[in-house]
C-alpha positions as CSV (number, residue, x, y, z in Angstrom):
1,X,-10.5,10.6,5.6
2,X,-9.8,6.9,6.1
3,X,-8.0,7.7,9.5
4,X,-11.2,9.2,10.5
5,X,-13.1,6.4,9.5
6,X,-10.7,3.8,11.4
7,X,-10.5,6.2,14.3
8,X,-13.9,6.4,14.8
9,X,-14.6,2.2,14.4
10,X,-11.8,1.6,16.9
11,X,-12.7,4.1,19.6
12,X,-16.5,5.7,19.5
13,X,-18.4,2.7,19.1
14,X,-17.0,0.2,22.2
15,X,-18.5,-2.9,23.9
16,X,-20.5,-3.4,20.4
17,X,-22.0,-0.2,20.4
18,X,-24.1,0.5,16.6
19,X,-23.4,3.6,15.7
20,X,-22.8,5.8,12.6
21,X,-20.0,7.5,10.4
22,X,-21.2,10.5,8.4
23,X,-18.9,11.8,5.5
24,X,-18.9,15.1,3.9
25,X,-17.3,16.8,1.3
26,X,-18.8,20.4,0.0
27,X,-17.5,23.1,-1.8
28,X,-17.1,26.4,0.7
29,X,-17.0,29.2,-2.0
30,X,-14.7,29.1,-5.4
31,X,-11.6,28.1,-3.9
32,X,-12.0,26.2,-0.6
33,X,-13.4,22.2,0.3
34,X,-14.3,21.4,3.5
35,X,-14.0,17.5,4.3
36,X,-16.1,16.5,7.9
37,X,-16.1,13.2,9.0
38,X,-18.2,12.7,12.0
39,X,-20.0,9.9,14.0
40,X,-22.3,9.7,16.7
41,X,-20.1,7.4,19.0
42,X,-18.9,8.2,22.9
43,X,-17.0,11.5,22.0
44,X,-13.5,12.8,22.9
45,X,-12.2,12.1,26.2
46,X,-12.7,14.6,29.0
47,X,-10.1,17.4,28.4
48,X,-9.0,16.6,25.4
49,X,-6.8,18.9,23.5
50,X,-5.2,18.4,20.1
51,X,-2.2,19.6,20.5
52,X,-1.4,17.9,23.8
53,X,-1.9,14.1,22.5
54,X,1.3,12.5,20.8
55,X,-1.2,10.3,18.3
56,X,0.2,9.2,14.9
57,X,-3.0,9.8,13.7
58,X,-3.7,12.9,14.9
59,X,-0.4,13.5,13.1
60,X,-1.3,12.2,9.7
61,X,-4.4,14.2,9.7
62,X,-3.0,17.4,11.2
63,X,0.1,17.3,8.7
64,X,-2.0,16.5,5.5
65,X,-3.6,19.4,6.0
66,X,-1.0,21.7,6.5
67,X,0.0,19.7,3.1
68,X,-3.0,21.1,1.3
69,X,-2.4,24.7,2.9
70,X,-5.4,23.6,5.0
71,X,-7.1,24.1,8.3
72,X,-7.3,20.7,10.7
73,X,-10.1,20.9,13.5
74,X,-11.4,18.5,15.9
75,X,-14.5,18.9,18.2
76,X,-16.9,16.8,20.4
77,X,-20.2,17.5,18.8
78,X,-22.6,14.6,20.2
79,X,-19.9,12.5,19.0
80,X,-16.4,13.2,17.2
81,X,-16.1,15.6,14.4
82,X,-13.2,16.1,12.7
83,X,-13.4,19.2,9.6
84,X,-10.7,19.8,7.2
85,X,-11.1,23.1,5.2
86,X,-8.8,23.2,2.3
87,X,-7.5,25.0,-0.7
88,X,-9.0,23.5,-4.3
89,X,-5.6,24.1,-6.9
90,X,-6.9,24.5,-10.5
């Protein structure tokens, strides 16, 4: 989550853009959690694939959630989204 944050305050919101960081974290049935951090800033770049960028980031993000036995996506939705779906252990 905080790489999304910082992601999204160094790139979507240049040239002292306002903009805004939504955070979410819901249950998705009895054993899954689905964590979306999104914002409303200028979006991915044109052509833009995951798994072509070399980003540290990216990296952290993607291998947490293989961590968690999760599922990493990353979209351009009026803005960046990023959604982590994950197993809850009990």
């Amino acid at each position: 989550m905080t790489e999304s944050i910082v992601n999204a305050i160094k790139y979507a919101f240049i040239n002292d853009n306002k903009g805004s960081v939504d955070i979410q974290l819901a249950r998705d049935g009895e054993h899954h959690v689905i964590l979306k951090v999104s914002d409303n800033g200028i979006g991915l770049p044109e052509g833009f694939h995951a798994s072509d960028r070399s980003s540290l980031g990216l990296d952290l993000m993607q291998g947490l959630a293989k961590q968690l036995n999760g599922k990493f996506h990353i979209a351009d939705n009026g803005g960046v989204q990023i959604t982590m779906r994950f197993l809850v252990l009990k």
